[in-house]
C-alpha positions in Angstrom: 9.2 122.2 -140.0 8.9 125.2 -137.4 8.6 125.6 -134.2 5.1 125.1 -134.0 5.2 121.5 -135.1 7.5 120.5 -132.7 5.5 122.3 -129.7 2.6 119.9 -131.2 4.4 116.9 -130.6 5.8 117.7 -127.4 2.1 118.5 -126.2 0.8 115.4 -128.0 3.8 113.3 -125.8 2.8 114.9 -122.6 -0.5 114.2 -122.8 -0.2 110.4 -124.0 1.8 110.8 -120.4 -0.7 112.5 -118.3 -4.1 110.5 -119.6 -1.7 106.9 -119.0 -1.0 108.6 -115.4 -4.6 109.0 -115.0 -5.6 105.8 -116.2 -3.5 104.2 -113.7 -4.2 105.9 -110.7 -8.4 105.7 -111.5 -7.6 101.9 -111.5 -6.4 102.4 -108.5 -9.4 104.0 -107.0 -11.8 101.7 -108.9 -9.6 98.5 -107.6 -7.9 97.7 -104.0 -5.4 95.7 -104.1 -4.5 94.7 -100.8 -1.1 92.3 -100.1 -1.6 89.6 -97.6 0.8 89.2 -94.7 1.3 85.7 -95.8 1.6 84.6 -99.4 0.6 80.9 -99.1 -2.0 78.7 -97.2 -0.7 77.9 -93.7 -1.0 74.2 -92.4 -0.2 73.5 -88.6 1.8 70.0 -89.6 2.4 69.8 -86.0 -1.4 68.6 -85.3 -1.0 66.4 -88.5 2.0 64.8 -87.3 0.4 64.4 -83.4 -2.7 62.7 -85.2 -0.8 60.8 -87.5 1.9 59.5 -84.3 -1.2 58.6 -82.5 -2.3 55.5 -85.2 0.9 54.6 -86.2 2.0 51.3 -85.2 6.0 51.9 -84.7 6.7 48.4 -85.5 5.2 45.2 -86.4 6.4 43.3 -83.1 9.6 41.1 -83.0 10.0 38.1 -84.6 12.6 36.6 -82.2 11.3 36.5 -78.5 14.3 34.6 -77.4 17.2 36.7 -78.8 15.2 40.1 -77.2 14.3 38.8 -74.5 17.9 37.2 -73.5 19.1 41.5 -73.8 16.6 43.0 -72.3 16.9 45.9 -69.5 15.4 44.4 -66.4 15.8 47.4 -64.6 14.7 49.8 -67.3 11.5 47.3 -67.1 11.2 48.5 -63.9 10.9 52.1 -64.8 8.9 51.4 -67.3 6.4 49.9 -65.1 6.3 52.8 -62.9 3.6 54.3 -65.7 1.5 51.2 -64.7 1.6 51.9 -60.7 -1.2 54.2 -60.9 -3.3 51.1 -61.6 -1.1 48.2 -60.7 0.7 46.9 -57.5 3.8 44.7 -58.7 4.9 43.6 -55.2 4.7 40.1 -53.9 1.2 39.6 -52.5 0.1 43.2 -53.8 -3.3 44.1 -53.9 -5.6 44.4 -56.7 -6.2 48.1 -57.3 -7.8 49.9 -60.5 -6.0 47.0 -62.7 -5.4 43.5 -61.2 -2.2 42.9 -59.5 0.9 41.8 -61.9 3.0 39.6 -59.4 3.4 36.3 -60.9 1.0 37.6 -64.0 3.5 35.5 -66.6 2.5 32.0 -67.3 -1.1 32.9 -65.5 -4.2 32.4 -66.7 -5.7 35.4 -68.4 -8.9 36.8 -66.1 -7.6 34.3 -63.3 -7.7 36.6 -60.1 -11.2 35.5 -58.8 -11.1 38.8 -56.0 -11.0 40.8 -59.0 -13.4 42.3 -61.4 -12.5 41.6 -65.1 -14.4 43.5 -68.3 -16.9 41.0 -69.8 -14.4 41.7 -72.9 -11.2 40.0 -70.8 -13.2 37.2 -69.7 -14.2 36.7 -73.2 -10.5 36.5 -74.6 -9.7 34.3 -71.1 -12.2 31.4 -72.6 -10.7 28.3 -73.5 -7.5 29.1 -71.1 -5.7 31.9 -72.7 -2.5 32.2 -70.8 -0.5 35.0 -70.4 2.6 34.9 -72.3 5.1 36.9 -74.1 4.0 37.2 -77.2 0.1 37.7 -76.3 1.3 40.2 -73.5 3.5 42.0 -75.9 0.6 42.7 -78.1 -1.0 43.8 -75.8 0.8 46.0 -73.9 1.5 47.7 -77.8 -2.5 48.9 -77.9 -4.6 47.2 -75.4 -7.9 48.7 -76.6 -6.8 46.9 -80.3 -5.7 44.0 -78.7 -8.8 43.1 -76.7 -11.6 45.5 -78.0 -13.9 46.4 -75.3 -11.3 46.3 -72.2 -11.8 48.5 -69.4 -7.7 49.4 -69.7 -7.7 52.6 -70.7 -4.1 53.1 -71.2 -3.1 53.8 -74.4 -0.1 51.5 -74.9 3.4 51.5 -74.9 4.8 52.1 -79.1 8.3 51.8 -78.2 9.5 47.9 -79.1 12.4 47.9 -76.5 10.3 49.2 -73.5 7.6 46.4 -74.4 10.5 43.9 -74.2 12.1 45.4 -71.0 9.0 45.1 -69.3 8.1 41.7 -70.2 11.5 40.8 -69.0 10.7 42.9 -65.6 7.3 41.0 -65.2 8.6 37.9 -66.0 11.0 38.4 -63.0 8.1 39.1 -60.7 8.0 35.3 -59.6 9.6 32.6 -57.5 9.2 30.6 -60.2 9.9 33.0 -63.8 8.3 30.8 -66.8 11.2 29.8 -69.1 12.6 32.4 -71.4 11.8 31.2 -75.5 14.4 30.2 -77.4 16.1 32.2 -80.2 15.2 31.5 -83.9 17.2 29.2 -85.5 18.0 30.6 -89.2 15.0 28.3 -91.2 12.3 29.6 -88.3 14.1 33.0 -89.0 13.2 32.6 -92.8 9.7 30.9 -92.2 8.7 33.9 -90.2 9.6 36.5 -92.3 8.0 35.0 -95.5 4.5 34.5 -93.2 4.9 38.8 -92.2 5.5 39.4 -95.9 2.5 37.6 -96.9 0.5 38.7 -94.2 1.5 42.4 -95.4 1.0 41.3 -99.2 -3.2 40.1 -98.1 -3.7 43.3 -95.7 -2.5 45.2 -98.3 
């Protein structure tokens, strides 16, 4: 072989080269490609989670009235209430202001203040003597608008369990006379209580 049929192969190499070369850069004429400054889909979990902490119930409400109750904070009640003094007076012969006045509210009559004018939706949970009491107030305090659809309360509720309980215990205090505290569980009501929440869990589910 001579010199000549090497010079062909060369030359057939480099232009198998060059016409690839070409190839490639006319795709990339023919094509943009551009590369995205972020490689996935971007969710803000932050509104998710707000959304999501809004409906949650935090717990399912305590079982035991009596053992809380007997630990509670009164004076973190207190502090707690101080969300409430927008709307409520809790001194002793305190006026009724955006909300009905809370001395003395424990062991009252629900929609009992006759100066004051209740939701037609309060007055409708007040028939047939509803008193206040811990465990109705409790729920309540937890999401008033689920509570008592239709209330003119517009607070949103209190989702902590311990501040609920620290400010029933406050409220309760705000008497002369304090209705009696509920006794703890004994270990059977303990047992009975917990089988009726598992049920009740096992039918809404």
């Amino acid at each position: 072989m001579g010199s000549l049929f090497w010079n062909k192969v060369f030359g057939a190499i480099i232009a198998v080269g060059l016409i690839i070369m070409g190839l490639l850069e006319l795709s990339h004429v023919l094509v943009h490609s551009k590369v995205p400054s972020q490689l996935a889909v971007f969710v803000d979990l932050s509104a998710v989670t707000t959304a999501s902490a809004e409906d949650e119930v935090v717990d399912e409400g305590p079982t035991d009235f009596g053992l809380l109750l007997a630990n509670a904070d009164i004076s973190a009640g207190e502090r707690v209430s101080r969300r409430c003094a927008s709307c409520h007076t809790f001194d002793e012969g305190g006026a009724n202001m955006t909300g009905p006045a809370m001395w003395d509210v424990m062991g009252r009559a629900v929609a009992a203040i006759d100066e004051y004018g209740y939701s037609s939706a309060m007055e409708d949970y007040a028939e047939g003597g509803v008193v206040w009491g811990f465990e109705n107030m409790y729920a309540y305090l937890e999401r008033p608008s689920a509570y008592v659809p239709g209330t003119a309360m517009s607070f949103a509720g209190l989702r902590d369990q311990e501040d609920r309980i620290n400010l029933l215990a406050y409220m309760r205090s705000l008497s002369a006379n304090p209705i009696d505290l509920p006794a703890p569980l004994t270990a059977a009501e303990a047992a009975a209580d917990a089988i009726d929440a598992a049920a009740e869990e096992v039918l809404e589910g």
